[in-house]
N, C-alpha and C positions, 0 to 999 in steps of 0.2 A: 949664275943667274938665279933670282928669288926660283923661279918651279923649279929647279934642278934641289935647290937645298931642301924647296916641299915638301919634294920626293922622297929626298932622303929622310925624313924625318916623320913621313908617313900623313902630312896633310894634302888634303887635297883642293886644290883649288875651284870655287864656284863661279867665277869670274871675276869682273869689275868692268869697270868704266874708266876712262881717258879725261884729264883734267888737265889743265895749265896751272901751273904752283908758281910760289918763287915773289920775288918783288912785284911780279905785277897782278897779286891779291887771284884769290881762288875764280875757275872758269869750270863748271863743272858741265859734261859732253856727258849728260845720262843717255843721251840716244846714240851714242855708238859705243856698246857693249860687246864684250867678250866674252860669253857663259857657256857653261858645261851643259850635258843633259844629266838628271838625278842620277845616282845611285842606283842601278837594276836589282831586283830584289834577286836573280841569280848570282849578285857578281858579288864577290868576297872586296873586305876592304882594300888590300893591294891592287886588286886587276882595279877598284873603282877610283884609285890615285894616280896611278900610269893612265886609263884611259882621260879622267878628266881636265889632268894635268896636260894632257896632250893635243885635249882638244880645245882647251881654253889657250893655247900655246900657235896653233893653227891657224884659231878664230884669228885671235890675237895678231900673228905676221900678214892677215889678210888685209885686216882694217889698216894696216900701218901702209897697207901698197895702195890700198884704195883711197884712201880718205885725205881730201886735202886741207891740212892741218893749219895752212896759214888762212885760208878761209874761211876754215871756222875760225880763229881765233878772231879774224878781221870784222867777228859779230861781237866780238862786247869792244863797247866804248873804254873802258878801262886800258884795254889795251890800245887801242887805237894809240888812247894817248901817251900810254908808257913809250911807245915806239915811236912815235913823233916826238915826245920828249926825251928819247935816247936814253932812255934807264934799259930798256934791252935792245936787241937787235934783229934776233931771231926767235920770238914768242915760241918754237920748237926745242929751243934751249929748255926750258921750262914745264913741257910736256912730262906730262906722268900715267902712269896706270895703275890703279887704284883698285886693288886685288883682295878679296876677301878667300877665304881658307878656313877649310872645316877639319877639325881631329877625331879620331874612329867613335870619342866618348864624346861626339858633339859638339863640342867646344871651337868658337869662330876663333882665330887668332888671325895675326898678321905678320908679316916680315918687315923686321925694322928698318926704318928710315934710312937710319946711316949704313946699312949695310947693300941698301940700294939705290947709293941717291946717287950715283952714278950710269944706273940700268935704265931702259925706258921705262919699267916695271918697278913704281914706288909704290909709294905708301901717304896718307893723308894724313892729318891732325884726327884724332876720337870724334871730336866735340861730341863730345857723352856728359850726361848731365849728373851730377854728383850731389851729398848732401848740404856743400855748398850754397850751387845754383840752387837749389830747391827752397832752402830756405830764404835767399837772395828773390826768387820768382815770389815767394809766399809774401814778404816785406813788399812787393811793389804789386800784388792781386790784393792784401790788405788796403794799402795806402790810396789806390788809384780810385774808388766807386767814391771814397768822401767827394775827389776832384769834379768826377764825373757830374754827382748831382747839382755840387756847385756852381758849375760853370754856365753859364749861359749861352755858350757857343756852338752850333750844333756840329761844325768842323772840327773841335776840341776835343770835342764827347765820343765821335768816331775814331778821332786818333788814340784816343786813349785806350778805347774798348778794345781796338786792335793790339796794343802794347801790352793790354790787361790777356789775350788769348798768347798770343807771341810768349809771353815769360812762360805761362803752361808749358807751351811747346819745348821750347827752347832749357828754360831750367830745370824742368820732373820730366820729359818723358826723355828729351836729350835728341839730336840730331843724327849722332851715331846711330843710335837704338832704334832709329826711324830707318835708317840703310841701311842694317843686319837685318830689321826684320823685312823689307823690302826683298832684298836679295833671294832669304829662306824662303819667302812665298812665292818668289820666281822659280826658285830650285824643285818645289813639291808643287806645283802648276796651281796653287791656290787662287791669282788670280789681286788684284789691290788689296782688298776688305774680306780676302779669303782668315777664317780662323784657324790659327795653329794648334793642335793637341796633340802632338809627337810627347813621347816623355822627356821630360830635359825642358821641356819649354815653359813651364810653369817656374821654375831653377833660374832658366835662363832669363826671362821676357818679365814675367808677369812681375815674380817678388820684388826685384830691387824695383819696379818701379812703385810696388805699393809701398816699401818704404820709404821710398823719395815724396811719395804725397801726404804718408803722414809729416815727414818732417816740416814738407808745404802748409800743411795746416794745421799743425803748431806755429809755425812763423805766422802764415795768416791770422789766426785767431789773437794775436800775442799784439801786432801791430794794429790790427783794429782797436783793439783794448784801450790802447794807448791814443790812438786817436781820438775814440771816441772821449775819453776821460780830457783831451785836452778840448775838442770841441766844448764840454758840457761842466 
């Protein structure tokens, strides 16, 4: 099982969350989690890897006795219709839990997919944003404000402004790095909009994403350019 190899390998698990994967497109169950309590400032890294792994293993077999898993799924529509159109049969087939994992030098990792895509206990896509996406978000944060002023539509103008924050989200800060940092501030009781200043975090959180926005605003300034020169 993923905790057993954790273990062995000296991470320890902070919890996760319960998701539906698979053909019938992601279901994500943020409100039934399985978390550990921190790290006690008594407890050596080993005792804080057997304890947390234990308790997140616990949490874990509790929610699976309690929670009725074909009922939530029977809240997204998605499914609904997967199972009336018979692509599955038992949206529990498809059930996963979505485990994040800290190493003594701070470091989140995860347990790979295919080594547990048989376990209840999976793993999810990153969807982390890369220099790619950023540059991809910077091209359409560029291109989108010519449309906006353009347009005459105030339905338009809304859809777009959302699409124009969306790319932000989505391409430079990244969806991953939105649920690592999520989690950490659940783990140190920080709270939503609690600020992180552990060491490592500045390594971990802050830099790539200020390089991911310079690269945005090299993309950005580089496609306005160009718009504007074909406007004018």
């Amino acid at each position: 099982m993923a905790l057993e190899l954790a273990t062995k390998n000296r991470l320890a698990c902070l919890g996760g969350q319960f998701q539906f994967r698979g053909p019938i497109g992601p279901a994500e169950m943020y409100w039934i989690e399985a978390d550990c309590k921190g790290k006690g400032n008594e407890e050596n890294w080993e005792e804080y890897v057997l304890r947390a792994n234990r308790e997140v293993l616990e949490i874990f077999e509790k929610r699976m006795q309690e929670t009725d898993f074909d009922a939530e799924a029977m809240g997204w529509q998605h499914i609904q219709k997967a199972i009336e159109g018979k692509i599955i049969t038992d949206p529990k087939d498809h059930l996963y839990f979505v485990a994040y994992f800290n190493a003594e030098a701070d470091t989140v990792g995860r347990v790979a997919g295919e080594e547990t895509a048989s376990q209840p206990l999976g793993t999810a896509d990153n969807m982390r944003a890369t220099w790619v996406t950023s540059a991809i978000a910077g091209a359409v944060f560029g291109s989108i404000p010519p449309a906006i002023t353009s347009s005459e539509s105030q339905l338009v103008q809304n859809a777009l402004m959302v699409l124009l924050f969306a790319s932000m989200i989505v391409g430079v800060i990244g969806i991953g790095q939105l649920r690592e940092e999520h989690v950490e501030r659940k783990r140190r009781g920080l709270g939503l909009f609690g600020v992180m200043v552990e060491s490592g975090d500045f390594k971990r959180f802050l830099l790539p994403t200020w390089g991911r926005m310079l690269v945005w605003f090299i993309s950005v300034s580089v496609v306005a350019l160009i718009i504007n020169c074909i406007l004018t």
